[in-house]
N, C-alpha and C positions, 0 to 999 in steps of 0.2 A: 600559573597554568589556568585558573581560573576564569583570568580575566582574558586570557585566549578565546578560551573555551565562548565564552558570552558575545563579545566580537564577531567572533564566526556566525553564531545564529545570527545576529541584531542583521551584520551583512545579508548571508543568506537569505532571509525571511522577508527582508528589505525587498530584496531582488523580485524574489518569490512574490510578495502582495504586489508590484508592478507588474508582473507578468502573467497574474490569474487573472482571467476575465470575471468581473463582477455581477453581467448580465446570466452568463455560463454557472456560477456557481446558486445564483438564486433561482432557478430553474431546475437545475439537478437538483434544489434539496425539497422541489415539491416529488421529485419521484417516489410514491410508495410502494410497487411492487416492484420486489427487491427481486426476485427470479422467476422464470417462466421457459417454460419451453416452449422451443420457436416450430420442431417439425414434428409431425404425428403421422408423416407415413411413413413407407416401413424398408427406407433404403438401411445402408450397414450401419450410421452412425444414428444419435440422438445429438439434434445440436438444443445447445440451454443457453440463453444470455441471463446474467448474474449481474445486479447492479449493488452495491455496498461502498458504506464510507468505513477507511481505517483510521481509528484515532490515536494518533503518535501520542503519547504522554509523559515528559520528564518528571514534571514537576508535579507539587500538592502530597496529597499523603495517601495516595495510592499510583504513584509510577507505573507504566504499564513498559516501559523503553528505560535502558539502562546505560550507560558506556564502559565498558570491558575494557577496552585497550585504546591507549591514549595515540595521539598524532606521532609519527615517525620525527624525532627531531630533525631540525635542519631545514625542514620541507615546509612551505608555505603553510601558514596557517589559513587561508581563505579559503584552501581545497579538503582541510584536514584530512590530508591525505592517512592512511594507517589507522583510524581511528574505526573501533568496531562496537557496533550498537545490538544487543540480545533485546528481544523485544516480544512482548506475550499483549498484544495489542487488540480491541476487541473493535467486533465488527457489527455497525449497526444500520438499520433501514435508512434512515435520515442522516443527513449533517448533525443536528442535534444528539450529543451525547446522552438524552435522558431517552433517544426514542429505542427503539425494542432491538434488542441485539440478537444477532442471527448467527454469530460465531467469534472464533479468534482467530488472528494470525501471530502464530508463532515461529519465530526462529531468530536468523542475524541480518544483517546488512554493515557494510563495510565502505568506505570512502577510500574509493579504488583509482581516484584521478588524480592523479601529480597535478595538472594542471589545469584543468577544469573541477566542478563538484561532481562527479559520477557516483555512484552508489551499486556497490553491487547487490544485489537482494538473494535473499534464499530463506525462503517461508512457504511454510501450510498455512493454509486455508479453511480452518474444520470450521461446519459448518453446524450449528444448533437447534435450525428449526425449517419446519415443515418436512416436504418431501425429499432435502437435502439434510437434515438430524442425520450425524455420524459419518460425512463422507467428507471427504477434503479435498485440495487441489493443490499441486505445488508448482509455485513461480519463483523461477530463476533466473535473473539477468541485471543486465545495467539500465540505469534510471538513472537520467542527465537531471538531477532533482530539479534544475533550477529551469527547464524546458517547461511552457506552459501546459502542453500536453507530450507524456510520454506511451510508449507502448514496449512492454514485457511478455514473454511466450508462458504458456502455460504446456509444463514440462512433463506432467503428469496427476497421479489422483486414489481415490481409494471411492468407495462403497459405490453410489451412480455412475461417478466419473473414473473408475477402474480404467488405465491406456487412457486417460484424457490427452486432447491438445488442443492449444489455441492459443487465444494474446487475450493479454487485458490493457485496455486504454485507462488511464489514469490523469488524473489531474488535480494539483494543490487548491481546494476550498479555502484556507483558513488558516494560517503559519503565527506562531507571534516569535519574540525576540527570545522568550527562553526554550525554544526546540517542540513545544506542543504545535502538532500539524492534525489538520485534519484531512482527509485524502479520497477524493471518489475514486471505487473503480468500476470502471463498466468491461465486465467478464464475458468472454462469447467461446463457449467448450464445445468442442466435438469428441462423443465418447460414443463408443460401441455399446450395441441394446446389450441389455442385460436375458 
């Protein structure tokens, strides 16, 4: 099973590094300001764009991503279809994992595609610092992982972003063959003033 399991990423990740733009990812990892609010007058919502990278982590000796529930037999191993991933993944300003971390994303995601890789997602988003310390955002939907850029709804939220909604565009920075990804996302919420 194991050697399934490796197969899939090596694949995967394969795919993945052909298909991220190189130009696009060294660019995004000069970005330093990780959120900001975009409007300061005073229609019903507050919109905030939220930039952060999530660090997928199998491996080493602090895992942050787990696999719970192995591939449906029978079924393609290149979709790993049935297979479900718990993941307590932490979020930080830069691509570089040593740069200053701004929160986690916790929850699951699941390989929900028979026939393609699709991923279903469903995660918080608490956030650590600044004027976003203790609020969170939750995103729920499919992510074609292996698409260069995907986009996911942002479904709702707690403390700022109470009734949040919006999308987040995403994009794979950095994938290797044993499952560690690295992942921008660029966040754009609309949430009622408080």
């Amino acid at each position: 099973m194991a050697s399934h399991h490796h197969r899939f990423y090596s694949l995967l990740l394969t795919v993945i590094s052909l298909t991220t733009s190189r130009s696009w990812a060294q660019a995004s990892a000069r970005s330093v300001n990780w959120a900001k609010r975009l409007d300061s007058g005073s229609g019903p919502d507050t919109i905030t764009n939220i930039q952060f990278y999530f660090h997928d982590i199998f491996t080493g000796n602090h895992p942050t991503a787990t696999r719970v529930v192995h591939p449906v037999p029978g079924f393609s191993h290149t979709t790993f279809f049935g297979a479900v991933v718990m993941a307590d993944d932490p979020l930080t300003e830069s691509a570089d994992p040593s740069s200053k971390v701004v929160g986690r994303a916790q929850g699951m995601y699941a390989a929900a595609g028979r026939s393609e890789v699709s991923l279903l997602m469903s995660m918080s988003y608490g956030f650590t610092d600044g004027d976003y310390d203790g609020s969170s955002l939750s995103i729920v939907g499919r992510n074609r992982a292996l698409d260069p850029t995907r986009e996911l709804p942002v479904l709702g939220g707690t403390g700022v972003f109470r009734m949040a909604r919006g999308y987040a565009v995403i994009n794979t920075v950095t994938a290797n063959a044993r499952g560690d990804a690295v992942v921008h996302y660029n966040v754009t919420v609309y949430a009622p003033r408080l």
